[in-house]
C-alpha positions in Angstrom: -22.8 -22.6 29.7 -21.6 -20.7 26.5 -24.0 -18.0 25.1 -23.7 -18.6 21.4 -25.7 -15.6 20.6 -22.9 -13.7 22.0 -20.1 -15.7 20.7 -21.7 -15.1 17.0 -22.5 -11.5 17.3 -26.7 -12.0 17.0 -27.9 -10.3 20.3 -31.6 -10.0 20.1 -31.8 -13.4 18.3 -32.6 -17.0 20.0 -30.8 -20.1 18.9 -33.7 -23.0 18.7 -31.4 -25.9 17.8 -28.1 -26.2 15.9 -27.1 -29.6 13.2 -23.9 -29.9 11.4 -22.5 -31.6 8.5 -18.9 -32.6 7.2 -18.4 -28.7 5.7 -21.2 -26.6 7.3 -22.7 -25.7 10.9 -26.0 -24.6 10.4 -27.5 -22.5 13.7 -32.1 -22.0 13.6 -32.3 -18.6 14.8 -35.5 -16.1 15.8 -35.4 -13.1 17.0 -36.7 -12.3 20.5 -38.8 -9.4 19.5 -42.7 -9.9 19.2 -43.1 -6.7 17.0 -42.3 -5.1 14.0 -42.0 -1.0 13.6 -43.8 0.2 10.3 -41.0 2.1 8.0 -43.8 4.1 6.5 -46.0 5.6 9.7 -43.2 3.9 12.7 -46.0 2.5 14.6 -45.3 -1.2 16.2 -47.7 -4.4 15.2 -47.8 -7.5 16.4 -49.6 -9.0 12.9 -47.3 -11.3 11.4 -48.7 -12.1 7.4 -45.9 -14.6 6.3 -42.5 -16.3 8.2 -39.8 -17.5 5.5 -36.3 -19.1 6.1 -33.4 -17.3 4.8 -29.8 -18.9 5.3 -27.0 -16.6 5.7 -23.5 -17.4 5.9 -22.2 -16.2 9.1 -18.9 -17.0 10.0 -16.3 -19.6 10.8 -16.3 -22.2 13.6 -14.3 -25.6 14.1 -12.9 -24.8 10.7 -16.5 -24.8 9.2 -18.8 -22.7 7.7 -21.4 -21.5 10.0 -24.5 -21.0 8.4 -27.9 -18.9 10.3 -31.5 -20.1 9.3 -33.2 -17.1 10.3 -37.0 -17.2 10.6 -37.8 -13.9 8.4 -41.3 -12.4 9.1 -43.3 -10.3 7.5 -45.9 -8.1 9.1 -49.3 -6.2 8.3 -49.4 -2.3 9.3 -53.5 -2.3 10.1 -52.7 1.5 10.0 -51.1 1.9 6.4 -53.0 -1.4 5.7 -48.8 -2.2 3.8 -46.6 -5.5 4.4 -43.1 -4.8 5.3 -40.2 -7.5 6.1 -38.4 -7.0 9.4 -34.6 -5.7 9.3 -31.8 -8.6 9.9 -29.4 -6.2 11.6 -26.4 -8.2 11.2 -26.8 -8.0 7.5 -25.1 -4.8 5.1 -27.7 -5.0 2.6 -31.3 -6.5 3.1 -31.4 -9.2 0.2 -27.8 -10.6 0.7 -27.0 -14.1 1.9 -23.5 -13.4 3.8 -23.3 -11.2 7.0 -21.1 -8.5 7.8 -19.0 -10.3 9.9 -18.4 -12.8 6.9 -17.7 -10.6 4.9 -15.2 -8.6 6.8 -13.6 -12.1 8.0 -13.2 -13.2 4.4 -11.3 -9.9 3.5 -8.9 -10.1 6.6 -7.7 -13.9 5.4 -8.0 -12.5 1.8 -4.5 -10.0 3.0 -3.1 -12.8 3.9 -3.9 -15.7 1.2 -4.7 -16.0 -2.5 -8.3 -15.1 -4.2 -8.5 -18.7 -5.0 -7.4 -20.1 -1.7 -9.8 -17.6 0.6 -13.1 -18.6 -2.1 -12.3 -22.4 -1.3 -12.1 -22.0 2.8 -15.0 -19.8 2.8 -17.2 -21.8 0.3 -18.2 -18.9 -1.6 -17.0 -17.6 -5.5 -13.6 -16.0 -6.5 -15.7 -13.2 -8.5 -18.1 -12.4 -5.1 -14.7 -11.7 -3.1 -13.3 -9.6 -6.4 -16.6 -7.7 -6.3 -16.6 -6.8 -2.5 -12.5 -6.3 -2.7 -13.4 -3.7 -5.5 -16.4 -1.5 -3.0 -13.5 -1.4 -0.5 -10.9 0.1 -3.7 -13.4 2.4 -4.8 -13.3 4.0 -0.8 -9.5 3.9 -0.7 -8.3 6.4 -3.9 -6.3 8.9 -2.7 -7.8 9.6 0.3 -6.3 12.7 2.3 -9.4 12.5 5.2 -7.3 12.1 8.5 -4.5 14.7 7.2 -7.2 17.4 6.6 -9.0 17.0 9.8 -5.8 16.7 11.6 -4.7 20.0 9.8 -0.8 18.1 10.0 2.1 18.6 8.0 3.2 16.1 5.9 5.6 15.1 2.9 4.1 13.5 -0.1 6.5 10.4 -1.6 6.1 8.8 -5.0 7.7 6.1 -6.1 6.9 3.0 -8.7 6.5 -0.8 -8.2 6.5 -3.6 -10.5 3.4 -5.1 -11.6 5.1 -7.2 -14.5 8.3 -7.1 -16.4 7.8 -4.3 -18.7 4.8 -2.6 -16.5 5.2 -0.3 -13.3 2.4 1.4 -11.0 2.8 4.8 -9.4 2.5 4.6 -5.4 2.0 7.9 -3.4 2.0 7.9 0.5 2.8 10.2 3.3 5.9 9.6 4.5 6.0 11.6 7.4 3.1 9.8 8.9 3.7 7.0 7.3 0.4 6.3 5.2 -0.1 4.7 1.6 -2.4 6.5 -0.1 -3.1 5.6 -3.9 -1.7 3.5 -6.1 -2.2 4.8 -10.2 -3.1 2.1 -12.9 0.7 3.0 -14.6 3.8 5.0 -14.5 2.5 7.2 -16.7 3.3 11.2 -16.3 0.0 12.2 -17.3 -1.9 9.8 -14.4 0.2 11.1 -12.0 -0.6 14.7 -12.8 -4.3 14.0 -12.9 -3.5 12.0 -9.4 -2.1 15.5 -7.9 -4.6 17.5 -9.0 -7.6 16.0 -7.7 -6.1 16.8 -4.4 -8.3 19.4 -2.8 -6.5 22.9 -2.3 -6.8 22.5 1.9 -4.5 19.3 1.6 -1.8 21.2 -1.1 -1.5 23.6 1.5 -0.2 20.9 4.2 2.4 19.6 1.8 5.9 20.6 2.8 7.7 18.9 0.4 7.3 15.5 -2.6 9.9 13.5 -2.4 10.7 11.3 -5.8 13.7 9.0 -7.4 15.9 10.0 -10.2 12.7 9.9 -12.9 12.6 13.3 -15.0 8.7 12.7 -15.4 8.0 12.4 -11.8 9.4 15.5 -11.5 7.9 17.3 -14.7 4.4 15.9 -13.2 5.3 17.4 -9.4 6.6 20.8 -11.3 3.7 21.4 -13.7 1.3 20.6 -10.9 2.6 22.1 -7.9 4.7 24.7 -9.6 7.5 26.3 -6.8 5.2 26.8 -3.5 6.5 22.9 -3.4 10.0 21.8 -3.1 10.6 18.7 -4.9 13.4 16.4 -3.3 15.3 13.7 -5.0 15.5 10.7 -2.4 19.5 9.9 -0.7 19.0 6.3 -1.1 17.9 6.3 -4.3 21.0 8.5 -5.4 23.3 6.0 -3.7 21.2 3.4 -5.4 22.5 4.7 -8.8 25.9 5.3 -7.9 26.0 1.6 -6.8 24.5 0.6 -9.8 27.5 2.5 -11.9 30.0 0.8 -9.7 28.5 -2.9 -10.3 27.9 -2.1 -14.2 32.0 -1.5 -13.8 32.7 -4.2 -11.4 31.1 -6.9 -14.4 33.1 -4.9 -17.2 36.0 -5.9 -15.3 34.9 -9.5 -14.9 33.8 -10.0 -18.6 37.2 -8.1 -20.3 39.6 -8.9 -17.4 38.3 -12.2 -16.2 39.0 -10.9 -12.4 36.3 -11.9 -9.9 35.5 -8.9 -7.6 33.3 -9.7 -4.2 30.7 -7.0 -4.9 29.7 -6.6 -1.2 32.7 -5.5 -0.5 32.3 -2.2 -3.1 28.2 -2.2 -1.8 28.6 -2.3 1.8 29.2 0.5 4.1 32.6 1.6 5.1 32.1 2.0 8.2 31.1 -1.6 9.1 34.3 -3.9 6.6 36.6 -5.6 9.0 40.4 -4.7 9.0 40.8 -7.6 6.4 37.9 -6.4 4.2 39.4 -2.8 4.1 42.8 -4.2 3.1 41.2 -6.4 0.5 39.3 -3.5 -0.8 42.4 -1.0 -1.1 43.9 -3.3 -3.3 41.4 -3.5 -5.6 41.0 0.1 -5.8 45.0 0.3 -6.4 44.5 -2.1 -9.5 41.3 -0.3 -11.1 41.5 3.5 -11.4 37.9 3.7 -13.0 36.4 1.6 -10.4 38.3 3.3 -7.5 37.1 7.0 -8.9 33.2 5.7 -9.0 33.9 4.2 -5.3 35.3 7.6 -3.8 32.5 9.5 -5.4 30.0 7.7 -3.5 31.9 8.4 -0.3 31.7 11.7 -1.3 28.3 12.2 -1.6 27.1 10.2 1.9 29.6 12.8 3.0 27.7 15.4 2.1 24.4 14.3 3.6 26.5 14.8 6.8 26.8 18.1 6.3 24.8 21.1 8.7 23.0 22.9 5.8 22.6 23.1 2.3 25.2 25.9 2.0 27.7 23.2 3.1 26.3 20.6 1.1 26.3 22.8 -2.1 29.9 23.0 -1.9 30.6 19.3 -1.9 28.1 18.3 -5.0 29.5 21.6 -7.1 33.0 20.3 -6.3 32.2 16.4 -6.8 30.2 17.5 -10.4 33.3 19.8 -11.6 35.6 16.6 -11.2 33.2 14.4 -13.1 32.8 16.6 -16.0 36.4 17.3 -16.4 37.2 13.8 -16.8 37.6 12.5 -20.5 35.6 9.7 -19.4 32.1 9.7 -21.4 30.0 7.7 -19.1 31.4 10.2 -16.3 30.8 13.0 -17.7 27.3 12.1 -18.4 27.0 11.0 -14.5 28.1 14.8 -13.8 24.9 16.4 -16.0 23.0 14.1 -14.5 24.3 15.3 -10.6 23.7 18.9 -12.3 20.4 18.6 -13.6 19.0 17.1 -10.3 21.5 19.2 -8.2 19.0 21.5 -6.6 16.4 19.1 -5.9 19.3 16.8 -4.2 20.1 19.9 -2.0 16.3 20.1 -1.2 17.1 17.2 1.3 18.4 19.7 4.0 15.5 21.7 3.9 12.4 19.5 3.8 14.8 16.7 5.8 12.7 13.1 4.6 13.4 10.1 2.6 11.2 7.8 0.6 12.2 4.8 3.0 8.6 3.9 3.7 7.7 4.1 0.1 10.6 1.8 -0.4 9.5 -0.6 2.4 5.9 -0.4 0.9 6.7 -1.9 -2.2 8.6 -4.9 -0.4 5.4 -5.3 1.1 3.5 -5.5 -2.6 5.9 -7.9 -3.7 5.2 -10.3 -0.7 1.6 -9.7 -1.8 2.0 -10.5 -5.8 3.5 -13.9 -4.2 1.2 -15.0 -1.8 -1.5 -14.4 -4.6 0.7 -16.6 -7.3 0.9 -13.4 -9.7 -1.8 -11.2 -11.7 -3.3 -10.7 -14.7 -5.5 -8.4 -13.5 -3.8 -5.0 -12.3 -7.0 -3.7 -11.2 -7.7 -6.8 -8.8 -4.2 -6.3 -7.7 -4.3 -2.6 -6.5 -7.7 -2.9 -5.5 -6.1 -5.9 -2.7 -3.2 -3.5 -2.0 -5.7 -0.8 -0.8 -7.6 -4.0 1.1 -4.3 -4.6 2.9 -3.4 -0.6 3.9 -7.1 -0.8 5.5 -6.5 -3.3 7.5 -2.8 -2.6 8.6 -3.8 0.9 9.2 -6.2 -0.6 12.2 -9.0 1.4 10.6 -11.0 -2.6 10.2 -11.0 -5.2 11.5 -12.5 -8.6 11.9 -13.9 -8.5 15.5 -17.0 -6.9 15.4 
């Protein structure tokens, strides 16, 4: 025979007889202790002075909500001559009506559903869920807990995500480990630095290295915070990423002026992997645009030069590849060689501190599935505080089970 008091998680309770309706399965609990322990002088009486029923919404069952009438008594000290109301152990606070097994069920859908969708499955209100999603944000801020105790090295990655159009958030992790960690109310520089200096001195010294994009504030923030005991790394991809993005801003120019259709995955994809026919297709597009062909072999160029052994090596590519850019007559070129230059030593930083922002990257495909599934925001807060909901519960440190 099934033991529901084990299948629902109230050990210590006795299940006098259960009813259910179209929505809700409602389950008349008492518990099987006789006695109650005094809070004030811990001594046991049996005196009960008053029973009330409480209903507390428990979990779900069938695909309803199951719903505990507990029998709540309150007993008479005869020593302290006080009343005192026995404890319901499987609530989180004493005058709630939902359990904490509801309430940690209702968060787990809530990763994977919308704020609207998880109030109408659980029967319950949109603004409860925002208020217990918000005591789980408040935990979650920039929390460097398992890195101190650990005492492990780690990089620190920043990068931006889109909340809206016009409006970006700052995300910070631990790419080494793998760990989102906060994610700032903008993409402002000033944020970021007050975001960096709340870390506490003992994490700083774990640090090896912060690795950013191509964004000038990022690294005025990183500099002004961390000064040089830090070496600030400009991510590979994200440097590709731009010179891909000067060779499709060409490849267009071309279309609109020269009405030529180029297949742009031809100029995107890696070498390495075109077919023989691909490779011939692409050399003669080269051979007809000199502009296009000169972006093209500069981005060879430079994943090259993250195949080189050390930054010595390295240093001689970029030098070379920026002295070729800013002797061109070409505007836009030179201005992509003081931009090479400016960031040149922070590129090179790569071969020391040897990490990428590819989990940062991967993090933010993740926040995009999660701005779908929740049909958009107007609220940033709600949606940063479900962000840091979902790295709780991906990171295995809760869990629905209990």
């Amino acid at each position: 025979m099934i033991d529901f008091s084990k299948l629902l998680g109230i050990e210590g309770y006795k299940i006098k007889r259960y009813t259910q309706t179209r929505k809700y399965i409602y389950f008349e609990i008492y518990s099987r202790r006789k006695t109650g322990t005094c809070p004030k002088c811990k001594v046991r009486t049996k005196v009960v002075h008053t029973r009330k029923e409480r209903k507390i919404k428990h979990t779900r069952l069938l695909g309803k909500v199951v719903i505990l009438k507990v029998e709540v008594r309150r007993f008479l000290c005869r020593r302290c001559s006080i009343t005192f109301t026995e404890e319901i152990k499987f609530l989180e606070r004493r005058r709630e009506r939902e359990s904490k097994r509801f309430k940690k069920e209702v968060l787990f859908d809530l990763t994977r559903l919308s704020y609207r969708y998880t109030a109408l499955k659980y029967k319950i209100s949109t603004s409860l869920i925002l208020r217990w999603v918000k005591e789980v944000g408040e935990k979650r801020k920039l929390d460097f807990g398992k890195e101190k105790e650990r005492g492990e090295e780690f990089v620190l990655g920043i990068d931006e995500v889109a909340f809206s159009k016009r409006r970006f958030l700052t995300t910070i992790g631990n790419v080494t480990h793998k760990r989102l960690k906060a994610i700032l109310n903008s993409s402002n520089k000033q944020e970021l630095k007050k975001a960096l200096k709340s870390i506490e001195e003992q994490v700083v010294k774990l640090i090896k290295g912060v690795v950013i994009d191509m964004n000038k504030y990022y690294l005025r923030a990183v500099k002004e915070v961390f000064g040089e005991r830090i070496k600030v790394v400009i991510d590979k991809f994200h440097l590709i990423y731009y010179v891909n993005r000067k060779i499709e801003e060409e490849r267009l120019f071309i279309r609109s002026e020269e009405k030529v259709k180029i297949d742009k995955y031809l100029l995107l994809k890696n070498k390495d992997k075109l077919t023989e026919k691909e490779k011939e297709k692409l050399k003669n597009i080269l051979k007809k645009h000199s502009r296009l062909r000169f972006l093209y072999v500069t981005k060879l160029r430079l994943q090259n030069m993250y195949k080189s052994k050390d930054r010595d090596e390295a240093e001689v590519v970029l030098t070379s590849l920026i002295k070729v850019l800013k002797n061109t007559s070409d505007g836009e070129l030179i201005t992509f060689g003081n931009t090479l230059s400016y960031f040149k030593p922070y590129i090179l930083n790569y071969f020391q501190v040897r990490e990428t922002n590819a989990f940062m990257e991967g993090i933010n495909t993740t926040l995009k599935l999660i701005k779908r599934i929740s049909f958009g925001f107007k609220n940033k807060e709600n949606f940063i505080n479900k962000i840091l909901l979902w790295v709780l519960f991906s990171t295995s440190l809760y869990h629905p089970n209990w």
